[in-house]
C-alpha positions in Angstrom: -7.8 -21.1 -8.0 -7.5 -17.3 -9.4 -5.2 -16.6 -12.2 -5.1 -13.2 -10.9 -1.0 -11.5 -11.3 -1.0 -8.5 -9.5 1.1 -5.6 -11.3 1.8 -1.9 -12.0 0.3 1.3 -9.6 -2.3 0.5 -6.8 -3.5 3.4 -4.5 -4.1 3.0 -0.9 -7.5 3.7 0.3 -7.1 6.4 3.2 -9.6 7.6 5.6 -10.9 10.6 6.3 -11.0 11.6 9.7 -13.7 14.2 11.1 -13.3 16.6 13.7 -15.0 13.9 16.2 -12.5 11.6 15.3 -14.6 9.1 13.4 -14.7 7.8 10.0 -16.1 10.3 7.4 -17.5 7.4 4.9 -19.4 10.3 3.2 -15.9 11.9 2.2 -14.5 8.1 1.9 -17.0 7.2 -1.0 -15.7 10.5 -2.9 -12.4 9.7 -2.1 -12.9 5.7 -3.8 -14.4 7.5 -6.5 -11.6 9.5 -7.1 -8.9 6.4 -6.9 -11.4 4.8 -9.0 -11.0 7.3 -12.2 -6.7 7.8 -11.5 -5.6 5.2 -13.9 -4.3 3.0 -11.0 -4.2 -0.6 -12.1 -6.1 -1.3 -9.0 -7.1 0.4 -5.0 -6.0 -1.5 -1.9 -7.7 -0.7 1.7 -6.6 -1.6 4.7 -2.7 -1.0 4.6 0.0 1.0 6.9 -1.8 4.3 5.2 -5.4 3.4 6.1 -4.6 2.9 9.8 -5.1 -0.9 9.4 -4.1 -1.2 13.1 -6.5 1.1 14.3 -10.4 -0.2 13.4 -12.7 -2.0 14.9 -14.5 -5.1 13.2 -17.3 -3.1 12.8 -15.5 -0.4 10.8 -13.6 -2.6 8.9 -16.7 -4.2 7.6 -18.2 -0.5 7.1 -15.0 0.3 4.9 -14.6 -3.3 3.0 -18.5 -2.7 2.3 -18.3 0.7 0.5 -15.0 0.3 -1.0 -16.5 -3.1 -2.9 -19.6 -1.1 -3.6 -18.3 1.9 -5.3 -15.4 -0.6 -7.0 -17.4 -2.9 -8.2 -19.4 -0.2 -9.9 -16.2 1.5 -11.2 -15.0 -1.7 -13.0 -12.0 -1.2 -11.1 -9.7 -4.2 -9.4 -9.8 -4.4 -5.4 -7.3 -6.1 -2.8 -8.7 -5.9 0.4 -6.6 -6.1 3.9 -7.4 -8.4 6.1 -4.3 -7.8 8.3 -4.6 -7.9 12.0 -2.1 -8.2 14.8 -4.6 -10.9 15.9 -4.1 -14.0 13.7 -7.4 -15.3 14.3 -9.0 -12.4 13.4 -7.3 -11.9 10.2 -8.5 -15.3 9.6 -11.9 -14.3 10.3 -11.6 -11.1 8.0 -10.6 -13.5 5.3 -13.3 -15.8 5.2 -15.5 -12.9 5.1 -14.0 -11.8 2.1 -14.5 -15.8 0.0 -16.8 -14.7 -2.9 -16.9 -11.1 -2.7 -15.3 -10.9 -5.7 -12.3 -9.4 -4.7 -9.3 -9.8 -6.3 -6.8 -10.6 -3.8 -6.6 -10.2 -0.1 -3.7 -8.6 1.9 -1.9 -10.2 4.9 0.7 -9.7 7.4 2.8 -12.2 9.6 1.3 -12.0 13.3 3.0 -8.9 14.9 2.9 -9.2 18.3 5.4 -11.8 19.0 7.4 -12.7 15.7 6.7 -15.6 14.3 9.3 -18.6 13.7 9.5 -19.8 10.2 7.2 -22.6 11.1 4.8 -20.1 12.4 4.9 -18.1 9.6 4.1 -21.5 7.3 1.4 -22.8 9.7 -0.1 -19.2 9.3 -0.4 -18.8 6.0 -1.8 -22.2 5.6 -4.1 -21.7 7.9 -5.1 -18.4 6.0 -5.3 -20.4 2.6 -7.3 -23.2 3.9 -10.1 -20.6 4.4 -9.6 -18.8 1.6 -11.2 -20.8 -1.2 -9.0 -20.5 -3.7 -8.9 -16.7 -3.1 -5.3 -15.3 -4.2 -3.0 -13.6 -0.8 -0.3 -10.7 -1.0 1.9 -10.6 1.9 2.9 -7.6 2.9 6.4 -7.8 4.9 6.8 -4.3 6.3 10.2 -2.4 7.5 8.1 -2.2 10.8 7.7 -6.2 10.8 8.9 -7.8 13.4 9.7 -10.8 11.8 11.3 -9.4 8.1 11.5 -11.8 5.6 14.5 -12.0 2.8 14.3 -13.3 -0.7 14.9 -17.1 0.1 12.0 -17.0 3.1 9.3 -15.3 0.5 10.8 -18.5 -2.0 10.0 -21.3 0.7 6.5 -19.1 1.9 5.5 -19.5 -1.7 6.8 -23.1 -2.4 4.1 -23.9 0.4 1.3 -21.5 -0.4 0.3 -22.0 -4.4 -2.1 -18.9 -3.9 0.7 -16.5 -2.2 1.1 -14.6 -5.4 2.4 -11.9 -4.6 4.9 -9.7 -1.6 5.0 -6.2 -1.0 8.1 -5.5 0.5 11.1 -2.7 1.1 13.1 -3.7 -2.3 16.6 -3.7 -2.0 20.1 -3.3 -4.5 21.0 -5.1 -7.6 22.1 -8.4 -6.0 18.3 -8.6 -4.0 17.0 -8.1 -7.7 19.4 -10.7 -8.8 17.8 -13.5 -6.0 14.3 -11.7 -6.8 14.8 -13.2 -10.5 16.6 -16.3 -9.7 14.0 -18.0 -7.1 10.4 -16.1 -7.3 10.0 -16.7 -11.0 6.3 -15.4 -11.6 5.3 -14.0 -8.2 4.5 -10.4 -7.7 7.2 -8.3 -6.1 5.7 -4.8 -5.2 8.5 -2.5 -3.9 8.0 1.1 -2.4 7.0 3.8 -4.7 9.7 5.4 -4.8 12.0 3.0 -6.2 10.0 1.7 -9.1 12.2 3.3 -12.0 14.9 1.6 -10.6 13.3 -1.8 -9.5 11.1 -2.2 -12.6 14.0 -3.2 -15.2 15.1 -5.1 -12.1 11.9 -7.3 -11.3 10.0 -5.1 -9.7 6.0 -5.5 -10.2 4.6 -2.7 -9.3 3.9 -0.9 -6.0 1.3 0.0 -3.7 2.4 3.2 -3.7 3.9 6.1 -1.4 4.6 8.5 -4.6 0.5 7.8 -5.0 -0.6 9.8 -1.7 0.9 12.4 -3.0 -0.4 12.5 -6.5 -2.4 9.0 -8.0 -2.7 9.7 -11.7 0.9 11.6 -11.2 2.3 7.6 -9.8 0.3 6.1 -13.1 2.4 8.6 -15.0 6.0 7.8 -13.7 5.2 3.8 -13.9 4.3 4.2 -17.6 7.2 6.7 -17.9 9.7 4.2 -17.0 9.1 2.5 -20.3 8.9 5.3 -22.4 11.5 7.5 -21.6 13.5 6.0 -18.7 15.9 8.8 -18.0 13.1 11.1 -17.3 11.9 8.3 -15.1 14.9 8.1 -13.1 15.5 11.3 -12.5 11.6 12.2 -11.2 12.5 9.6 -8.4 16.2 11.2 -7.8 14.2 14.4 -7.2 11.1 13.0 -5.0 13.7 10.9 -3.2 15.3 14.4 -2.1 12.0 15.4 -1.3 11.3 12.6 0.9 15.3 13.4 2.3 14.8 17.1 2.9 11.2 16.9 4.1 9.1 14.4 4.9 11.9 12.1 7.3 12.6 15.3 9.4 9.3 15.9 9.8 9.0 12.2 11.3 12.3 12.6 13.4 11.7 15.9 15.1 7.8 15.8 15.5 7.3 11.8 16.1 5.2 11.5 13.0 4.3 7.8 12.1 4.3 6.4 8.6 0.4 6.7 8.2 1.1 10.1 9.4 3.4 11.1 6.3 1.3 9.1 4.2 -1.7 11.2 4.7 0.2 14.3 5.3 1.2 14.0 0.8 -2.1 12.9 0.1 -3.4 16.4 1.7 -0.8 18.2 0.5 -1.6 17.0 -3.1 -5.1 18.0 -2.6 -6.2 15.4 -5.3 -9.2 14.3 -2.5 -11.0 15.3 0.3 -8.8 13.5 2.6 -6.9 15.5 6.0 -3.9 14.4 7.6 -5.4 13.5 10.8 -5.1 10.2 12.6 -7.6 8.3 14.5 -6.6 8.7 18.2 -4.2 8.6 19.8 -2.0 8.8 16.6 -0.4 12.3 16.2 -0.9 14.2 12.5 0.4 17.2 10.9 -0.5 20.5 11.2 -1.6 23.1 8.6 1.8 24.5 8.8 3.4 21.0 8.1 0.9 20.8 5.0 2.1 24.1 3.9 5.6 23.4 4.3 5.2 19.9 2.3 3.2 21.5 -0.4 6.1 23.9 -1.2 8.6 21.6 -0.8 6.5 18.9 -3.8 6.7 21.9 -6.1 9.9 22.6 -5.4 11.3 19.1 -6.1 8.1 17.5 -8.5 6.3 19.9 -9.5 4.7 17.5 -11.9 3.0 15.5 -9.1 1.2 18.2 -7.8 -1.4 19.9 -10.1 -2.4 16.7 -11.5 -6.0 15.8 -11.1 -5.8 12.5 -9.0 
C-alpha cells in the first residue's frame, strides 16, 4: 500500500470546449502543460470544474490518457477522478487506473439516491478491493446528497486504510477542533478560499477555487500563510469579497453552476487557453460576464491576476 500524503495547492484540470461543443485536447495538452510548470504540489482531473458529470467513457479515457502523458513527462504528481453517479462505473474507472502510476484516485458517494452509512462503507470497500493498494480521496461536495461530518469521514477511514484523504467544505474552529481530535494523519483539503484560515487549523491543502483564477497566484497565498500570515489573511478577506460581490450574483441571477464560475476565473485570469463554456446543455458566461469578473479580480486581488499561471 502507497505512503502517498496528499498536501498543499492542487489545480483542477479544466476542459476546453470548442465552438462544436467538443473537447479541444489540442488546447487541453497546453493547458496540462501550463498546470504542470505553476508550482502546484500536484493537478487533479475529473472534479466539479472539469465537468466530471458530463463525459462519456470514451472521453474520460481520452482525458485520463493525455493528462498521464504530459504529467508523467512533467515529473509532476496526478490524482485522477474516477467519480461517477454510477457506482459501478466508478468502479470500473478505478480498476482502469491500478498501475498507471497515479498517485491517488478521486471518488464520490453514489449521487443518485443517497447512500445510508452502510452504503457508503460497502461502497468504498468495494472501491478499495479493486484498487490494489492504490490510495482514494473522497470528495464530499456541498452538492452531495449524502454530506458527511467529521465523525462519518472518522468511521469511513477506520474501515478504508487507503482513504487518505477528504476534500470537503471546511467549517469553524470547533469542526477544526474534531478535525484534529479524530482524523489524526488523514488529508483534509478545504475550499481555496479558506486555506489561511484552515491551515493553522488542520487544513491540508486544497484543490483549489482561488487556482482557476490564478495557479501560481494559489501556490503563492499557500506559501504566504507561513511566511507572513497577516498578508495571508487579508488576500482571502479580499477574494472572499470578490467571490461576495461578484461571482455568487452572477450564479443567482443568471443560473450559473459551480463548473460554470469555475471556468468563468480561470478565463478571466487568462493564465491558459481555456473559455468559459460548458458542454451542453450547461449554461456559461458571456464575454461581458468575463469582462465584468476580470475588473472585479483587479479590483479586489490584483495580485492574482497578472501572474503567469
Amino acid at each position: 500500500m502507497s505512503d502517498f500524503r496528499p498536501t498543499g495547492i492542487w489545480g483542477a484540470v479544466l476542459l476546453p470546449i470548442s465552438a462544436d461543443g467538443e473537447i479541444d485536447f489540442s488546447a487541453l495538452a497546453d493547458l496540462v502543460d501550463v498546470l504542470c510548470q505553476s508550482g502546484v504540489a500536484g493537478i487533479y482531473t475529473n472534479g466539479t470544474a472539469a465537468e466530471f458529470f458530463n463525459q462519456t467513457e470514451a472521453e474520460f479515457d481520452k482525458i485520463t490518457e493525455l493528462v498521464l502523458d504530459r504529467t508523467s513527462k512533467a515529473g509532476v504528481h496526478v490524482q485522477i477522478g474516477v467519480s461517477n453517479s454510477n457506482p459501478r462505473v466508478a468502479r470500473e474507472r478505478l480498476c482502469r487506473m491500478v498501475g498507471r502510476g497515479v498517485a491517488a484516485v478521486q471518488v464520490t458517494l453514489p449521487d443518485w439516491w443517497p447512500p445510508s452509512p452502510t452504503e457508503q462503507l460497502r461502497f468504498l470497500a468495494g472501491m478499495a478491493e479493486v484498487a490494489d493498494g492504490l490510495p482514494m480521496v473522497l470528495y464530499n461536495p456541498p452538492t452531495a446528497k449524502a454530506r458527511i461530518d467529521v465523525q462519518g469521514i472518522m468511521r469511513l477511514r477506520a474501515a478504508t486504510p487507503t482513504l487518505v484523504g477528504v476534500k470537503v467544505a471546511g467549517g469553524d474552529e470547533d469542526w477544526f477542533a474534531q478535525r484534529r481530535a479524530m482524523l489524526g494523519d488523514m488529508s483534509v483539503f478545504v475550499a481555496g478560499h479558506t486555506v489561511a484560515f484552515g491551515r493553522p487549523l488542520g487544513a491540508d491543502g486544497a484543490y483549489s477555487n482561488v487556482a482557476c483564477l490564478s495557479p501560481r497566484g494559489a501556490v503563492t497565498h499557500w506559501e504566504q500563510i507561513e511566511t507572513d500570515p497577516t498578508a495571508a489573511l487579508d488576500l482571502e478577506r479580499r477574494f472572499r469579497q470578490f467571490l461576495q460581490s461578484t461571482m455568487i450574483p452572477l450564479a443567482r441571477d443568471h443560473g450559473l453552476s459551480d463548473a460554470a464560475l469555475d471556468k468563468a476565473m480561470a478565463a478571466a485570469g487568462a493564465w491558459g487557453a481555456i473559455s468559459p463554456q460548458l458542454m451542453w446543455p450547461y449554461s456559461s458566461a458571456t464575454p461581458e460576464m468575463i469582462a465584468q469578473i476580470r475588473k472585479s479580480a483587479l479590483d479586489h486581488v490584483p495580485e492574482l491576476i497578472g501572474v503567469n499561471g
